[in-house]
RODREN-623113 format. One line per 10 residues: for each residue y, z, x of N, C-alpha, C, O. Coordinates in Angstrom, 2 decimals. Each point is the difference from the previous one (the first is absolute). Last residue first. Example, Ala and Ser with C-alpha at 12.3 -4.5 7.8 and 13.67 -1.06 7.14 Angstrom:
-2.25 7.08 12.85 1.19 0.06 0.82 1.09 0.73 -0.77 1.11 0.17 0.51  -6.83 -0.24 -0.22 1.19 0.00 -0.89 1.20 0.00 0.90 -0.02 0.66 1.04
***
This chain:
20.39 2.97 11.19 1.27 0.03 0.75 0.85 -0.99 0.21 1.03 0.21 0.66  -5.15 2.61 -4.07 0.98 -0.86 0.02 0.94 -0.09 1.41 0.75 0.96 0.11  -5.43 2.15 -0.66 1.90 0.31 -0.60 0.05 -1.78 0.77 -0.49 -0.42 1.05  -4.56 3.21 -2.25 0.57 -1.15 0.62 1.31 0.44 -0.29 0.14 0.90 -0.82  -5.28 0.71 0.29 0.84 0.77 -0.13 1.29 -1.09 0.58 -0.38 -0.33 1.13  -4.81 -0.52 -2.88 1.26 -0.03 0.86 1.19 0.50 -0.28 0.47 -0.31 -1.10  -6.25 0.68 -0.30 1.44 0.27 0.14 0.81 -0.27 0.96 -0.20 0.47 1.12  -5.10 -1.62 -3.37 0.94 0.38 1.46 1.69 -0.48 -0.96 0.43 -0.88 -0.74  -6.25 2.19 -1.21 1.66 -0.66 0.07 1.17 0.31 1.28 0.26 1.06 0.58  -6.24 -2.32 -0.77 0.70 0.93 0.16 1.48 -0.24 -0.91 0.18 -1.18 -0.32
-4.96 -1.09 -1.57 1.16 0.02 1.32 0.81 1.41 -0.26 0.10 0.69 -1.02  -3.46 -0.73 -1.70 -0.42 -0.61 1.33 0.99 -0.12 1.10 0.01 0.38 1.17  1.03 3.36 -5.03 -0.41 -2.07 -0.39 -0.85 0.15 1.30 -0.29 1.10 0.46  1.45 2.99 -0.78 0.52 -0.11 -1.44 -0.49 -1.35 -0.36 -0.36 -0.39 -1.11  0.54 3.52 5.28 -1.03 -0.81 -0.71 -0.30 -0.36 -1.55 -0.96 0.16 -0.74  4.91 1.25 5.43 -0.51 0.34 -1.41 -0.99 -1.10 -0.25 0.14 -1.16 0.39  3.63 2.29 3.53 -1.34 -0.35 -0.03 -0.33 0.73 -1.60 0.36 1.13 -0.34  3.61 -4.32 2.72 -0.12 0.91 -0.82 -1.41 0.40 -0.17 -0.72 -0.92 -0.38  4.07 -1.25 3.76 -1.38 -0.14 -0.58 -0.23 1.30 -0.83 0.06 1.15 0.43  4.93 -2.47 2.05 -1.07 1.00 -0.66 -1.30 -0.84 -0.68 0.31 -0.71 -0.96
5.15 0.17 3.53 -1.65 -0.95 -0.60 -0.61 1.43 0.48 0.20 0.79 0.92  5.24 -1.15 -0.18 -0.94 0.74 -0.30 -1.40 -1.11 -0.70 0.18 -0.90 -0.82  4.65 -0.70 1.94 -0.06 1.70 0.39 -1.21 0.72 -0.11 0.09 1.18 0.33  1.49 -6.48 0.02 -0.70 1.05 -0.48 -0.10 1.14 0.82 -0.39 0.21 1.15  4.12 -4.50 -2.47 -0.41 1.16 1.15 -1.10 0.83 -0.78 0.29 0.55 -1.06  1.72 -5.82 -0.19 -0.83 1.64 -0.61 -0.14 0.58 1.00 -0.78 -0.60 0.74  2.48 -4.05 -0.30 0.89 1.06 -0.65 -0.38 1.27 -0.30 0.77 0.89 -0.34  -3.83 -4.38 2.06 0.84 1.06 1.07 0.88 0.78 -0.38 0.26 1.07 0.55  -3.74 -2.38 -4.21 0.72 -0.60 1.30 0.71 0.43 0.32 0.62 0.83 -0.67  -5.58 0.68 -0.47 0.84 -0.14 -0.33 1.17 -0.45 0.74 -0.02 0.12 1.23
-5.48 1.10 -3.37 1.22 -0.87 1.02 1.22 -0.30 -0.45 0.26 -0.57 -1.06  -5.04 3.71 0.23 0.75 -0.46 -0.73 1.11 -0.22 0.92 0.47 0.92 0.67  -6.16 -0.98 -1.91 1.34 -0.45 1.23 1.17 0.00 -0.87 0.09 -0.67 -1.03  -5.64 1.29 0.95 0.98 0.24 -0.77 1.45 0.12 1.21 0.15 0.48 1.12  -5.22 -0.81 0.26 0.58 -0.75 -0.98 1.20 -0.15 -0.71 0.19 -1.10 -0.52  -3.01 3.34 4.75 1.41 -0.13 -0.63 0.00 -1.44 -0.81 0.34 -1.08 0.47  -4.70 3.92 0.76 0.41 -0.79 0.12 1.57 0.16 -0.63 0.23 0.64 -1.02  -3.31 2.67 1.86 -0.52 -0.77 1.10 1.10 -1.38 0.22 0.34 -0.49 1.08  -1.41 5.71 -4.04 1.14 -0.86 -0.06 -0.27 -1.09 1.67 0.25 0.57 1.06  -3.21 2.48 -5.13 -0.17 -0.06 1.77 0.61 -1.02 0.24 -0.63 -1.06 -0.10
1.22 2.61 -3.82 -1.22 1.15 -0.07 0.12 -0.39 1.79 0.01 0.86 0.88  2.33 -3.89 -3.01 1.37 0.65 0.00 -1.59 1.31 0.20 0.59 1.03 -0.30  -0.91 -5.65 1.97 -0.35 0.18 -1.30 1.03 1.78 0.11 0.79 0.17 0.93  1.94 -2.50 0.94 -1.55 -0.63 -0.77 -0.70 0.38 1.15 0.17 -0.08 1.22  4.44 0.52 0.13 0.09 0.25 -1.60 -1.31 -0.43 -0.48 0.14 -0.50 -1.11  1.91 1.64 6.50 -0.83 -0.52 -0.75 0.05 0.14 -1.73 0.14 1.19 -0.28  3.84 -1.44 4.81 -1.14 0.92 -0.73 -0.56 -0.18 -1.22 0.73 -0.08 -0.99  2.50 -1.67 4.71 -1.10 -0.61 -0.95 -1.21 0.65 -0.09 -1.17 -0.18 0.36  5.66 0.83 1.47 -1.48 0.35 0.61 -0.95 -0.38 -0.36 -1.09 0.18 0.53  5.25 -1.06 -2.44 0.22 -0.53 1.30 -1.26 0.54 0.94 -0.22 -0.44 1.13
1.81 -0.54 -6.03 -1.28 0.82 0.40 0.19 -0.58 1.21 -0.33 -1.17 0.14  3.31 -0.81 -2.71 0.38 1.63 0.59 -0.82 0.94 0.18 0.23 1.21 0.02  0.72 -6.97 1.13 -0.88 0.89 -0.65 0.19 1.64 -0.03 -0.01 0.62 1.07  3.44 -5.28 -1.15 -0.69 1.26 0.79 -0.88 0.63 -0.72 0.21 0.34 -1.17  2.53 -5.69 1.26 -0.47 1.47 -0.49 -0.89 0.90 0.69 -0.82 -0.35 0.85  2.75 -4.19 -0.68 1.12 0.95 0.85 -0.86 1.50 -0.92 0.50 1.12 -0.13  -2.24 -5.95 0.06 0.90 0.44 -1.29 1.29 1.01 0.61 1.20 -0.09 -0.23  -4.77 -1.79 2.86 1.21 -1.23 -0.95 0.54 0.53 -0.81 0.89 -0.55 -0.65  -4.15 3.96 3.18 1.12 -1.28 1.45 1.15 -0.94 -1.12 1.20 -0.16 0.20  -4.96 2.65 -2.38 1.23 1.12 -0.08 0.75 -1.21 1.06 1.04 -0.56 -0.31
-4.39 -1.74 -0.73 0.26 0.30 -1.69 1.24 0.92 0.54 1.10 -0.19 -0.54  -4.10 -0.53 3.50 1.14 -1.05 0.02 0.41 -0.03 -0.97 0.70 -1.01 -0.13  -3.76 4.55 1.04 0.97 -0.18 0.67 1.10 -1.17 0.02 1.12 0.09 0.50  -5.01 1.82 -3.14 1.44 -0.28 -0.79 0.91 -0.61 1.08 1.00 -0.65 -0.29  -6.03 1.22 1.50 0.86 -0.87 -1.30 1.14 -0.30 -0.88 0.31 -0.88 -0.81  -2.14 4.55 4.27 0.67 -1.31 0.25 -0.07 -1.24 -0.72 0.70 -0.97 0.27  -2.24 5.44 -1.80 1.23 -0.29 -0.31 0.58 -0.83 1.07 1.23 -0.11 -0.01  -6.67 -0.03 -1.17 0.87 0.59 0.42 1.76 -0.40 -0.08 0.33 -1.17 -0.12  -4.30 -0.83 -2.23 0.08 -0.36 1.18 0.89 1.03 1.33 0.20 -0.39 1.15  -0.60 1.17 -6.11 -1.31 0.52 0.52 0.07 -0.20 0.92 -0.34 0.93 0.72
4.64 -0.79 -3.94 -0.42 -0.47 1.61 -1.11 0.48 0.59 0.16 0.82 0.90  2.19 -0.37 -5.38 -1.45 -0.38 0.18 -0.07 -0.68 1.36 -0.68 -0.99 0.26  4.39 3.12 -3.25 -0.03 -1.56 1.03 -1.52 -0.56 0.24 -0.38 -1.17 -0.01  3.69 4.30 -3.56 -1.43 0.31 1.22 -0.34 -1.24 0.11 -0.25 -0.82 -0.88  5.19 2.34 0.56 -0.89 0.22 -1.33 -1.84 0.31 1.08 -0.43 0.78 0.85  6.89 -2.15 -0.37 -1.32 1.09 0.22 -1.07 -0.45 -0.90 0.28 -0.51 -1.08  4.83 -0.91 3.63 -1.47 -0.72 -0.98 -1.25 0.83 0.25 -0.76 0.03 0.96  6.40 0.08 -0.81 -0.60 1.12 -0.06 -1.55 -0.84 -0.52 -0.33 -0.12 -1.18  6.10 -0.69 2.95 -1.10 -0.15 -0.98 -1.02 0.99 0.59 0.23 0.84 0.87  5.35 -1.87 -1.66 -0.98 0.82 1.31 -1.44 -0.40 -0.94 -0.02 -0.06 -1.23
3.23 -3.66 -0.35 0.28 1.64 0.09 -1.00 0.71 1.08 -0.65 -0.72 0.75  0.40 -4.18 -1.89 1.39 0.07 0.67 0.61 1.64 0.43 0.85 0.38 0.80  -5.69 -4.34 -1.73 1.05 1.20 -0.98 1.34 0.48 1.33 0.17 -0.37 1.17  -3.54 -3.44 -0.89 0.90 -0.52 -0.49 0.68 1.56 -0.80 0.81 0.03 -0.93  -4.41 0.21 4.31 1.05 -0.82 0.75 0.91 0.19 -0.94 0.95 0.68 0.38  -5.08 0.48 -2.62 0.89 0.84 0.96 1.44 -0.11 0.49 0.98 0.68 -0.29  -4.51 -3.58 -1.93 0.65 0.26 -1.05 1.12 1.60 0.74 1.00 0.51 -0.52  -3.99 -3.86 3.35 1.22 -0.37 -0.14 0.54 0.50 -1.58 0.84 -0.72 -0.54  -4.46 3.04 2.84 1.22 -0.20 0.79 1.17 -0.97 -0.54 1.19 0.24 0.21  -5.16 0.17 -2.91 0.35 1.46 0.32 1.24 -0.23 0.71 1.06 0.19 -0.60
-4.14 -3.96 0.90 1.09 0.24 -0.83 0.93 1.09 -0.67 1.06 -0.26 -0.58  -4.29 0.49 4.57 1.17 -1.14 0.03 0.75 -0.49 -1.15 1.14 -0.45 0.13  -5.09 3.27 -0.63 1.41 0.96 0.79 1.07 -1.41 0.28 1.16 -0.05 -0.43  -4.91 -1.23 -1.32 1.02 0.87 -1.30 1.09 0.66 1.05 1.21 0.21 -0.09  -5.08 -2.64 2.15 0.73 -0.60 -0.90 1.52 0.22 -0.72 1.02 -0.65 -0.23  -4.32 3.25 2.92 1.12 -0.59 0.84 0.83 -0.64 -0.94 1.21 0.18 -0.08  -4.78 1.93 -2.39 1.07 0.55 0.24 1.04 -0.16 1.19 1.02 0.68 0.10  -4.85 -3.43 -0.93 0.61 -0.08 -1.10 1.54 1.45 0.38 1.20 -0.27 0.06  -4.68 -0.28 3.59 0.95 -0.58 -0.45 0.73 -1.02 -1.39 0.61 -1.06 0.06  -3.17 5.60 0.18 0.35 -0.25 1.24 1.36 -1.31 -0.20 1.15 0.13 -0.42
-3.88 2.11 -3.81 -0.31 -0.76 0.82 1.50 -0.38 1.15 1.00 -0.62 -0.39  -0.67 3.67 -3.56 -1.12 0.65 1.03 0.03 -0.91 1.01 0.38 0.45 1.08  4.49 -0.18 -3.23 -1.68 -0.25 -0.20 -0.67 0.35 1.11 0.33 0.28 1.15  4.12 1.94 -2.91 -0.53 -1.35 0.62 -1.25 0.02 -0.13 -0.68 0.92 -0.44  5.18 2.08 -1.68 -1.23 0.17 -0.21 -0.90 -1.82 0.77 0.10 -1.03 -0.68  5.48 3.53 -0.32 -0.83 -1.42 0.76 -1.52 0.78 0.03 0.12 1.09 0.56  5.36 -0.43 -2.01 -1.18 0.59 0.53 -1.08 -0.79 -0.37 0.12 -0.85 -0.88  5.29 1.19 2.54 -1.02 -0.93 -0.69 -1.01 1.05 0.19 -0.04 0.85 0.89  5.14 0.07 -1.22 -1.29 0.40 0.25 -0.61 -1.22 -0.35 0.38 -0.75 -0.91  5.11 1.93 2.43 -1.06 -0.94 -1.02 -1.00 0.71 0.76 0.11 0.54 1.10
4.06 2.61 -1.45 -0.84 -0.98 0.59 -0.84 -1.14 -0.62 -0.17 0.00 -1.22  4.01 3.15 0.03 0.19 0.08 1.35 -1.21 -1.17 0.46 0.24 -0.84 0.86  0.44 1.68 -5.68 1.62 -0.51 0.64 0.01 0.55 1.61 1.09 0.22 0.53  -5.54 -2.57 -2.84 0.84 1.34 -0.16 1.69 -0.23 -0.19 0.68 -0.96 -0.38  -5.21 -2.70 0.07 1.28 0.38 -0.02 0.40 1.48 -0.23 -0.01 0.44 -1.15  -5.30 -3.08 1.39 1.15 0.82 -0.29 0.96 -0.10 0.51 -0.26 -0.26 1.17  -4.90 -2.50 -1.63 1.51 -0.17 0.93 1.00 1.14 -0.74 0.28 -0.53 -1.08  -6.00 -1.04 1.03 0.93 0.80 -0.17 1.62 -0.11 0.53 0.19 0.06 1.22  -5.02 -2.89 -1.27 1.00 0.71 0.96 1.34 0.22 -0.72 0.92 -0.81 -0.05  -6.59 -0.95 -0.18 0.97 0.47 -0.93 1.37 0.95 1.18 -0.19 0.95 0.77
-4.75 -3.25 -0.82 1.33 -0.99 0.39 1.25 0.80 -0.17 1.05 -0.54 0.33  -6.80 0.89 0.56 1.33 1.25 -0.49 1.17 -0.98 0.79 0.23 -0.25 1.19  -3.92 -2.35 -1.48 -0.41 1.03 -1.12 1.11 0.92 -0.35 0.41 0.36 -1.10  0.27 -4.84 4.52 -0.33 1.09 -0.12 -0.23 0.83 -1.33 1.03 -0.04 -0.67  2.74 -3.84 1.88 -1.12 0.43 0.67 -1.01 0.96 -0.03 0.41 0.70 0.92  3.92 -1.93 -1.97 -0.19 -1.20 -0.35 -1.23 -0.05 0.30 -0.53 -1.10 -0.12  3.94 5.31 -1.31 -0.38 -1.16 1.03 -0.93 -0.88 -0.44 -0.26 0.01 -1.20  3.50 2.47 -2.22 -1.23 -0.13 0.81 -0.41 -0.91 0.76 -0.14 -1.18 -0.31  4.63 4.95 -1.46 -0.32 -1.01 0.65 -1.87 -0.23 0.24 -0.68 0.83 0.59  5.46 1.89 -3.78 -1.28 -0.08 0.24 -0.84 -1.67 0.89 -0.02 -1.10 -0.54
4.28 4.61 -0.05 -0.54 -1.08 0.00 -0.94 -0.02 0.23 -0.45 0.59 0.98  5.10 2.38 -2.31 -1.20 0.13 0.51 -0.40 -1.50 -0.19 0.71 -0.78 -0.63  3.73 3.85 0.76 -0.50 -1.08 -0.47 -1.45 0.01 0.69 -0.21 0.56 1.08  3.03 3.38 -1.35 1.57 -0.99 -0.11 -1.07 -1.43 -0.60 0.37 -0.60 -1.01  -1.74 6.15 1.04 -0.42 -1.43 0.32 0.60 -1.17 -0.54 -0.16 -0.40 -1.15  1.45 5.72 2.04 -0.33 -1.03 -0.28 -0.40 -1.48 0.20 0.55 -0.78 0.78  -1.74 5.45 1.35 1.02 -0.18 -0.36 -0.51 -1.44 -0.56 -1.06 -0.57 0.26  -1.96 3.07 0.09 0.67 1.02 -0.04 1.05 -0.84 -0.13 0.46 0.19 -1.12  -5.40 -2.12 1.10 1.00 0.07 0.55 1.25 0.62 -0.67 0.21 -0.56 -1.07  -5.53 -1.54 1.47 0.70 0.91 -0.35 1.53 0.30 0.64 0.09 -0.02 1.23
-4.52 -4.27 -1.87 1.03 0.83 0.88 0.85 0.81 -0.72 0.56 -0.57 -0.93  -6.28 -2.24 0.37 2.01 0.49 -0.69 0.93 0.67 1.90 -0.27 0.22 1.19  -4.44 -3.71 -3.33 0.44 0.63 1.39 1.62 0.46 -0.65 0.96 -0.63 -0.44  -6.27 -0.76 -1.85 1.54 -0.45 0.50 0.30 1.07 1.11 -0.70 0.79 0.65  -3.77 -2.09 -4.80 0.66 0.21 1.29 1.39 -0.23 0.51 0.56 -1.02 -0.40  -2.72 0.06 -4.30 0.56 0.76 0.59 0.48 0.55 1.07 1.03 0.67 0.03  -3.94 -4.19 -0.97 1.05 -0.31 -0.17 0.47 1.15 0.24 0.26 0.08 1.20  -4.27 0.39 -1.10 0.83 -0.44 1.59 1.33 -0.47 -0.64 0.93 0.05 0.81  -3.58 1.97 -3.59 -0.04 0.99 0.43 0.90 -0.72 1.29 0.82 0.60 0.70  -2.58 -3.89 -4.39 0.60 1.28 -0.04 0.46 0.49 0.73 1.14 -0.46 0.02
-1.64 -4.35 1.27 -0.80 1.49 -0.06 0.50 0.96 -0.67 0.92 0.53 0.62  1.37 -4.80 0.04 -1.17 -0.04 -1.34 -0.57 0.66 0.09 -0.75 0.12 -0.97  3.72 -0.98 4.24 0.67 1.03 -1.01 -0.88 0.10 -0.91 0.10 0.93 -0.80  -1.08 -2.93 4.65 -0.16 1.11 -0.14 -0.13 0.51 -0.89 -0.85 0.81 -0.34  2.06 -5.31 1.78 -1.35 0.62 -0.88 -0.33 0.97 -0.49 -0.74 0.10 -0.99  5.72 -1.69 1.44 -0.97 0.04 0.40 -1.31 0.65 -0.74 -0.17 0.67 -1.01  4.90 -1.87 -0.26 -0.97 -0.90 -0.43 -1.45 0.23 1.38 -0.80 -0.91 0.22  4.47 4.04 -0.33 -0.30 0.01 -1.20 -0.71 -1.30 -0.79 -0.27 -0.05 -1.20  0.49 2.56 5.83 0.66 -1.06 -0.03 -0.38 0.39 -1.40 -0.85 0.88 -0.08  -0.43 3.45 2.49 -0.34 -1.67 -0.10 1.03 -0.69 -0.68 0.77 0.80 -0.53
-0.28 3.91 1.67 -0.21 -1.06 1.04 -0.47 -1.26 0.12 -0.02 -0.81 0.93  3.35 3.33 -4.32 -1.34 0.42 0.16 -0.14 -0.76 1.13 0.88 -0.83 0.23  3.34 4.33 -0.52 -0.64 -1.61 -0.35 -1.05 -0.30 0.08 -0.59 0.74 0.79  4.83 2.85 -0.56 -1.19 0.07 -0.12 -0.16 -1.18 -0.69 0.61 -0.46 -0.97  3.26 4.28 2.03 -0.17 -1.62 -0.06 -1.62 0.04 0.27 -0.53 0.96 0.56  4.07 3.25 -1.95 -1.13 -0.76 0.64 0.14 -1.00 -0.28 0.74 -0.35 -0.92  1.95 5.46 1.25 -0.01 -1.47 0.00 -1.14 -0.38 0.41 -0.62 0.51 0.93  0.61 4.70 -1.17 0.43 -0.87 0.90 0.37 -1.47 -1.10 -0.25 0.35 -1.15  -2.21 4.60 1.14 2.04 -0.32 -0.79 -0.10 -1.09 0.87 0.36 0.46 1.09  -4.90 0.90 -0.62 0.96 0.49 0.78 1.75 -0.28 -0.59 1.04 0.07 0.65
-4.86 -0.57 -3.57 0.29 1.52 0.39 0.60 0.12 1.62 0.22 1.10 0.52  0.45 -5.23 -3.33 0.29 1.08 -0.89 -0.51 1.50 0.70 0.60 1.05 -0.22  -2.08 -5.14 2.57 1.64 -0.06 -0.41 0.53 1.28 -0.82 0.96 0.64 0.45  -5.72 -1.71 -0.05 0.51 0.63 1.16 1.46 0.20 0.26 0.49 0.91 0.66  -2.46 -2.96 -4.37 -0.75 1.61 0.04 0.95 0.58 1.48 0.63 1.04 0.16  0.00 -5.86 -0.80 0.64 1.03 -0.88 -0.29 1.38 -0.62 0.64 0.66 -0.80  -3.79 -3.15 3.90 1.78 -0.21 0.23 0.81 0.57 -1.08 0.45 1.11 0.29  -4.63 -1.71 -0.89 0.00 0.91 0.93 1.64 0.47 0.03 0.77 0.93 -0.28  -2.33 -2.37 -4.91 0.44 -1.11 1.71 0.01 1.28 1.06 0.46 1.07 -0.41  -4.29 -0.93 -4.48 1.45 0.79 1.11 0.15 -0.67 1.19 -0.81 -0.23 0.90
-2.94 -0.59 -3.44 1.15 -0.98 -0.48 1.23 0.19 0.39 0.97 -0.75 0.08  -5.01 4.10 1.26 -0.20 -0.51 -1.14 1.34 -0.89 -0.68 0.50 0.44 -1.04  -2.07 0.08 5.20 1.16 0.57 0.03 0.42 0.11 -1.95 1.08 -0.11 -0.59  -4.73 -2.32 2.88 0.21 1.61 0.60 1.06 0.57 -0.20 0.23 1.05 0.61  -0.74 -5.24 -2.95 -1.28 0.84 -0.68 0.25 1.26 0.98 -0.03 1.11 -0.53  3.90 -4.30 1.44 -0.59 -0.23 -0.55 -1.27 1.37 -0.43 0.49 1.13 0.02  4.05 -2.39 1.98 0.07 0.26 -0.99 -1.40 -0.25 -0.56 0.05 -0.36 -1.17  2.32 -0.02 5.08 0.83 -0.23 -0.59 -0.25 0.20 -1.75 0.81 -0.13 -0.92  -2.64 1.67 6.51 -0.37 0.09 -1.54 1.01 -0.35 -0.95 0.58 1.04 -0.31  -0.18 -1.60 5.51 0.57 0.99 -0.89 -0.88 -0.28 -1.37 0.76 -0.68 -0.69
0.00 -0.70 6.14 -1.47 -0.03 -0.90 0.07 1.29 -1.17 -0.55 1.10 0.06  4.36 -0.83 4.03 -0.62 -1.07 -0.54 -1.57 0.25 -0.60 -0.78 0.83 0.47  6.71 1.08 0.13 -1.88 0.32 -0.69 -0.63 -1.50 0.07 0.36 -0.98 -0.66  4.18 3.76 3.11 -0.60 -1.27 -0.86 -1.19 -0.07 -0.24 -0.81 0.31 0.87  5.68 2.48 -0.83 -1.44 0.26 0.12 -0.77 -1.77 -0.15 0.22 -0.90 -0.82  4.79 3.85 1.95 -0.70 -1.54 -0.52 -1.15 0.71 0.34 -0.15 0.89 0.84  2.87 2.64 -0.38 0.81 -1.18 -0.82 -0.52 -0.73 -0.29 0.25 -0.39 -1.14  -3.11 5.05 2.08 0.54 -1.24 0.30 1.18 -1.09 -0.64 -0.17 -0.31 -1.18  -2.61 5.64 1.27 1.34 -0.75 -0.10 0.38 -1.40 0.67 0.93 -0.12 0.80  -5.13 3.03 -0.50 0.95 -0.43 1.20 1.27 -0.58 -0.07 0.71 -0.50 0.87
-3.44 2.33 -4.55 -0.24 0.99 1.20 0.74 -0.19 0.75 0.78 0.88 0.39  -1.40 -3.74 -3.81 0.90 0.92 -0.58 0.39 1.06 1.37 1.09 0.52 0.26  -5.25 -3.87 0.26 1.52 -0.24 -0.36 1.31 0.89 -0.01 0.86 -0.07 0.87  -5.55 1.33 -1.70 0.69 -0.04 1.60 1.33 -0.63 0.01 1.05 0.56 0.34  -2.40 0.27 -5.11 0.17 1.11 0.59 0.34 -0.06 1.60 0.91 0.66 0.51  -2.33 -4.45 -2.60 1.07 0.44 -0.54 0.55 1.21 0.76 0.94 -0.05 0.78  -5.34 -1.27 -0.35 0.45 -0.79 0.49 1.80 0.26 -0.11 0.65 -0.04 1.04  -3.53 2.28 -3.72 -0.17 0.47 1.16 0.68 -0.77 1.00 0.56 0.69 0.86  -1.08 -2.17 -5.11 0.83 1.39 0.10 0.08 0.31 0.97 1.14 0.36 0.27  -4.60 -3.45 -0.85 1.50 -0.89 0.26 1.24 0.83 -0.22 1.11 -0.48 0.23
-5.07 1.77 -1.39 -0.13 -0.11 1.51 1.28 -0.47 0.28 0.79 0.35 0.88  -2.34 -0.24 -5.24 0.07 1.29 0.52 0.49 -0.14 1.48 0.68 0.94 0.40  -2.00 -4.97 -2.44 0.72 0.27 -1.15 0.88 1.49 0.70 1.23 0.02 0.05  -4.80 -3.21 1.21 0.43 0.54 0.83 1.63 0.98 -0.32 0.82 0.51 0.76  -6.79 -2.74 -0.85 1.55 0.30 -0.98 1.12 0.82 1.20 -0.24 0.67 1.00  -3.60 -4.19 0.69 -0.16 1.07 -0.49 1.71 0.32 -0.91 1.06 -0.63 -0.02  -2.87 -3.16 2.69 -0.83 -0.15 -1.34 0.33 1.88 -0.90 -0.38 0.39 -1.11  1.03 -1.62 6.09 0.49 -0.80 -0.63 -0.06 -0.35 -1.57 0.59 -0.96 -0.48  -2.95 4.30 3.29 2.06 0.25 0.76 0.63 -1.16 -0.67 1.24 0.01 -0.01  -5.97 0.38 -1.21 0.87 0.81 -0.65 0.94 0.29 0.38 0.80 0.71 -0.62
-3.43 -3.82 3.38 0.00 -0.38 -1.17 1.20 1.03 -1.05 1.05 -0.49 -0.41  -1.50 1.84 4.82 0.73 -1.40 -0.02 0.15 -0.55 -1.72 1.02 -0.25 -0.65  -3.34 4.25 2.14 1.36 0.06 0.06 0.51 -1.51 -0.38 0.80 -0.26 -0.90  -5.53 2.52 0.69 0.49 -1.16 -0.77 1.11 -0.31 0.03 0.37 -0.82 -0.84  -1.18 5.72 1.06 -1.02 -1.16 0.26 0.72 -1.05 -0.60 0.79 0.05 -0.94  2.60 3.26 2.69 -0.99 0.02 -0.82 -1.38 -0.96 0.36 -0.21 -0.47 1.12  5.55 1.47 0.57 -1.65 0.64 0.33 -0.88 0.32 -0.83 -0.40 1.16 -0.12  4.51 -3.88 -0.81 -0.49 -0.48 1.00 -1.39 0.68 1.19 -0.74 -0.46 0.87  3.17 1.05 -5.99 -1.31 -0.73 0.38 -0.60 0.20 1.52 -1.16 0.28 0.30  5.75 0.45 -2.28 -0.81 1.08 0.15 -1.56 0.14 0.37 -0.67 0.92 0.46
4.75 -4.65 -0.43 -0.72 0.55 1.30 -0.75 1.29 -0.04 -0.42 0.56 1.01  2.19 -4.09 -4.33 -0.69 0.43 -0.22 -1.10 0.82 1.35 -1.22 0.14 0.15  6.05 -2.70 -1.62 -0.40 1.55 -0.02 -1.09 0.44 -0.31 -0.03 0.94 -0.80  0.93 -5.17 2.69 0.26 -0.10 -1.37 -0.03 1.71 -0.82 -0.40 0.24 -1.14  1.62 -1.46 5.68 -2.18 -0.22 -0.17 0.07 0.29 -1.73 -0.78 0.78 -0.54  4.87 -0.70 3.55 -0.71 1.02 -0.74 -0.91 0.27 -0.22 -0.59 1.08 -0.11  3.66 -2.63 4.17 -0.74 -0.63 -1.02 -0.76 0.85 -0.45 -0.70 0.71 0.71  5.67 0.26 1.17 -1.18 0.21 -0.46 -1.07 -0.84 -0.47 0.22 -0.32 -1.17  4.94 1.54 3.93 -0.86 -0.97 -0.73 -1.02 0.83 0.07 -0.12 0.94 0.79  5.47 0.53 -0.57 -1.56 0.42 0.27 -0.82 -1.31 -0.63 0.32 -0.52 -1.07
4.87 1.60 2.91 -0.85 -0.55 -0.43 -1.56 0.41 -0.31 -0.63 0.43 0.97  6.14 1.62 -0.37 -1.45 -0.11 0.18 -0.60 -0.84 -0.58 0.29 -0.09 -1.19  4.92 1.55 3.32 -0.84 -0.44 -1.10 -1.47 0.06 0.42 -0.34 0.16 1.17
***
């Protein structure tokens, strides 16, 4: 099987060599681009895909859900949620309510959940059911230790699944990836960027942000950094079999 994660940058990584990248990598349309995004996908054939920072629907995408743009041109299944709480502040922004985080997926999805920590701007944690694995996918915060915070509750929504699992998304380990280390020691999980090769900024890749871990039940056969400048971050592929 394959996994591929991606953060998309809301598909608006055509920006990212322009003037003003930041402002128009965020503010810009992204309606066209998000084809393109589709198209790598489709490339590496993945079973699970997980997308974080998806356009659920607002002015760049003129009201079009990413996620179900992206569902329909890879033939896949989706689940998809916004990242704010629905009595948060957020949601009173136009353009931020829309934000979210989906996952794509080829075989069916037996049950999904939606979880928010107790901490932090990006609370939002994803939970899937296959019939071979659970996925969480997980988007953390900027600030250091707010995201110790979350990983300790991260771990105990882990512990309690029972199938081979799989917690990918972008972690935001600026402190470097010994921040996960006691996060992988309690849980029993493995990182399958075992070189820890870099995903940010994806024009000059310095930092590994993006992690996708998995438990011992997963043999990986294959991790790939994928190099394309489609978002900011890179997407990395795992290539994995069940044992």
């Amino acid at each position: 099987m394959k996994f591929l994660l991606y953060n998309i940058r809301y598909g608006t990584g055509k920006y990212l060599n322009q003037p003003f990248k930041h402002i128009r990598g965020y503010l810009g349309r992204s309606n066209w681009h998000i084809h393109k995004i589709g198209s790598l996908i489709n490339k590496y054939k993945p079973d699970i895909v997980g997308l974080v920072e998806v356009d659920l629907g607002s002015f760049r995408m003129k009201s079009k859900n990413q996620a179900a743009v992206l569902a329909r041109i890879t033939r896949n299944n989706n689940v998809f949620q916004y990242k704010y709480e629905e009595n948060s502040k957020y949601m009173k922004f136009p353009m931020v309510r829309k934000q979210g985080n989906a996952l794509l997926s080829k075989d069916e999805i037996i049950e999904k959940k939606f979880h928010y920590l107790d901490s932090g701007m990006k609370k939002l944690i994803i939970e899937v059911e296959t019939e071979k694995v659970d996925v969480f996918l997980v988007h953390l915060a900027l600030g250091g230790k707010t995201r110790q915070k979350q990983i300790v509750q991260l771990y105990d929504l882990v512990r309690s699944t029972k199938k081979p699992v799989i917690v990918a998304g972008d972690f935001n380990a600026f402190w470097g990836n010994e921040e996960l280390a006691m996060f992988l020691k309690a849980s029993g999980l493995k990182n399958s960027n075992v070189n820890s090769q870099p995903t940010f900024p994806s024009w000059k890749p310095k930092k590994e942000l993006d992690f996708i871990l998995c438990s011992q039940e997963i043999k990986i056969n294959d991790f790939k950094v994928i190099q394309t400048k489609l978002s900011d971050h890179l997407p990395i592929l795992l290539d994995f079999s069940i044992v």
